[in-house]
N, C-alpha and C positions, 0 to 999 in steps of 0.2 A: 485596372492595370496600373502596375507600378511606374511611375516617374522617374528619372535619374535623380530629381532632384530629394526624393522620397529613401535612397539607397542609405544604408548605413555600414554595410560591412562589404566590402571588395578585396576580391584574392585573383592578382594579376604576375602569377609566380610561374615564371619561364617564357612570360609575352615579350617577344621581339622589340627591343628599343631601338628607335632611331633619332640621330643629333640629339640624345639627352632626355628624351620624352616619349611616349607611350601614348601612341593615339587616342582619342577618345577619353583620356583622362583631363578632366578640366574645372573651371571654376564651376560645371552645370550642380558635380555631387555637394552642395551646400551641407548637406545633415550625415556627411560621410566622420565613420568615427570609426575605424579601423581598417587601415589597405595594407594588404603586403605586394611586395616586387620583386620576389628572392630570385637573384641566378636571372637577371634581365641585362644584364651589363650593361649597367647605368655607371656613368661616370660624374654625372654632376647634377647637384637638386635644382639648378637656375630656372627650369622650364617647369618646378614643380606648381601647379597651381594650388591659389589660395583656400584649406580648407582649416575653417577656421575652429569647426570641431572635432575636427582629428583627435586621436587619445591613443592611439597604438598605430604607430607605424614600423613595418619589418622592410628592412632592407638588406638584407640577410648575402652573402656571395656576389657582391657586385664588385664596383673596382673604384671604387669612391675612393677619394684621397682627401680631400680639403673641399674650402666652401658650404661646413655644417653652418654657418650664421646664417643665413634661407630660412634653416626650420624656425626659428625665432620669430621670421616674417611670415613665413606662409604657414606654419603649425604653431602659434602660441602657448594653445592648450594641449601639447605632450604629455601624457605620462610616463610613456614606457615608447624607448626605442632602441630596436636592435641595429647594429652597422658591423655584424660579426661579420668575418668573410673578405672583408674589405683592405684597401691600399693604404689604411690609417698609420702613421709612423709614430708621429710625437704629439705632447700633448698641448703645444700652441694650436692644431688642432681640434682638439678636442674643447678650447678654452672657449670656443666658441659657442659654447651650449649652456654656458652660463646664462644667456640670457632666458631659456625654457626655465623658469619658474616653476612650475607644476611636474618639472619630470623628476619621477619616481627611481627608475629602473633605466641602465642603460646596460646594451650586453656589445660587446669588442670581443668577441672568441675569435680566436684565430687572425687577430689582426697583429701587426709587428708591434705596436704600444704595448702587447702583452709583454713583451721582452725588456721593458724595461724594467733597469736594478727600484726597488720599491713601486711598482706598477698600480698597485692598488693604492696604497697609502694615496701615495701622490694625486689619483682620481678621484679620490673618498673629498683629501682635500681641497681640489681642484673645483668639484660640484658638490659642495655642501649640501646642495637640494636634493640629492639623489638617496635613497634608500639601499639600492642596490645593484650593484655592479659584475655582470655577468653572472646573475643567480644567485647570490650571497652578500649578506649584509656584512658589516666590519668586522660581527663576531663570525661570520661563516654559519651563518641559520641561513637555510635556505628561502629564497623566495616561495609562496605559494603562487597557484598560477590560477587563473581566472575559475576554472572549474572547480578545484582547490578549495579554493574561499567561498563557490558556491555551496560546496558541499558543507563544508565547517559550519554555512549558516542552517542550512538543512538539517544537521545536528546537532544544531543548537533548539533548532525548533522541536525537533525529534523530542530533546531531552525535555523541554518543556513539557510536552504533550506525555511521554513518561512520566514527571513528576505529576503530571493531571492525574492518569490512572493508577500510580501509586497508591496516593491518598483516596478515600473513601466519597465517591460525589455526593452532593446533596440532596437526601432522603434516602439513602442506601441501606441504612438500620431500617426503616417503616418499610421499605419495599421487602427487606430480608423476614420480616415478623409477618408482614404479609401474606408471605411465599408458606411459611411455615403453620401460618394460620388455616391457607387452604390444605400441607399436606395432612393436617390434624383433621379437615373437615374430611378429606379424601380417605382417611384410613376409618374416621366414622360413618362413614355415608357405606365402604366397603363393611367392614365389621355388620352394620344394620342389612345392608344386601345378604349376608352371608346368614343372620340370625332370620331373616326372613323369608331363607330357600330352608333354613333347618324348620322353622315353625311349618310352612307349609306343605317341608314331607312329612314330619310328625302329623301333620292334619289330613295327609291324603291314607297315612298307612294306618292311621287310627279307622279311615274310611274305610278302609278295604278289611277291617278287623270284624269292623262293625257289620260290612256288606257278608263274612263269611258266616258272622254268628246267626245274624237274621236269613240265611240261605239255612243254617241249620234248624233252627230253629220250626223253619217252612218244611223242612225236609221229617224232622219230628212230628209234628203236626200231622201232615200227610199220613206218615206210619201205622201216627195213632187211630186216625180216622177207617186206615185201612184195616185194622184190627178188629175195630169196632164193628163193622161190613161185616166183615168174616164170623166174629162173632154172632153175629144175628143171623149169618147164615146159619149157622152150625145150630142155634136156637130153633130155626124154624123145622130146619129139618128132621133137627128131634122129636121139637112138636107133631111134626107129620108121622114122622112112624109112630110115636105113642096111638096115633088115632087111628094109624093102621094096624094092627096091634089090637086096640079095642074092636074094632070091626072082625075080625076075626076069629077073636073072643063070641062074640053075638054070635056070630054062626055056628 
């Protein structure tokens, strides 16, 4: 079972604040590195506790006015923080975030600073540290967003692993000559199967050639024999009446 102090990502977006603070939020989250608070009606960071690696905080629709030098104390390691939504005016304000070194990204949407004549300009130079200001860098390229950049790395790798299968792996020729060596062996092992159901019908019909000549053969034989029968009947019988015949005679 998880810890508080084990927590790294908390979304406390619509939780009831009372005198400035948020129950249960405290110094316990040590390893917390992402909270938002949107639409909590917070008014003041003073009771925010120390989290010292924090890296995205969203305080997005609250009524914050002043008192941003906190996060300098109690969030050192900022990257990216939104205070869109908020009672922000001017940029004495906002000067106060010079101290956040690491922050990247700040978004003010819909806060009254947007109205100011030069708005950006004057935050670009105001926090030299920053990259980007409500989603757009100086030139107006948009920021990417976390899942954004995970993907871009994912196609990065993507494209890697393309250019692997592109190119030919190693031993790809030997396995191809291979492949090619058996369908050679496979069309002569067929061809010798094919020559040697021809050889062994030639050998059974020469059989059966043979089995019909020597049937006739047998069948001649017999004929002759029965001829020869016949004839010596027909022999004797003659001989009988001759000697019947001379008896006859005598008398």
């Amino acid at each position: 079972m998880y810890s508080l102090s084990q927590v790294t990502e908390l979304v406390l977006d619509n939780c009831l604040c009372v005198n400035g603070e948020i129950e249960g939020l405290n110094d316990t989250f040590k390893e917390l590195e992402f909270l938002s608070m949107a639409n909590v009606e917070l008014s003041s960071l003073a009771q925010l506790p120390s989290l010292n690696k924090l890296r995205k905080l969203e305080l997005s629709d609250n009524i914050i006015s002043g008192g941003l030098e906190v996060l300098a104390e109690k969030c050192p390691n900022l990257t990216y923080l939104n205070l869109s939504g908020n009672k922000i005016k001017d940029l004495s304000t906002v000067e106060a975030l010079q101290n956040l070194k690491n922050l990247k990204s700040l978004d003010l949407f819909n806060c009254e600073i947007t109205n100011l004549e030069d708005y950006r300009e004057s935050i670009f130079e105001l926090l030299q540290q920053i990259t980007y200001l409500d989603g757009f860098d100086q030139e107006d390229n948009e920021a990417p967003d976390s899942e954004e950049e995970d993907d871009e790395d994912g196609d990065e790798d993507d494209g890697d692993e393309e250019e692997d299968e592109a190119g030919p792996p190693e031993g790809y020729e030997e396995e191809e000559e291979d492949d090619d060596e058996e369908e050679d062996e496979d069309e002569a092992g067929s061809e010798l199967g094919e020559g040697e159901e021809e050889v062994g019908l030639s050998y059974l019909m020469k059989e059966e050639i043979q089995d019909e000549e020597d049937d006739d053969d047998y069948v001649e034989e017999g004929e002759e024999e029965e001829e020869e029968e016949e004839e010596g009947l027909r022999g004797e019988k003659r001989k009988r009446d001759a000697e019947d015949d001379g008896e006859e005679e005598d008398d």
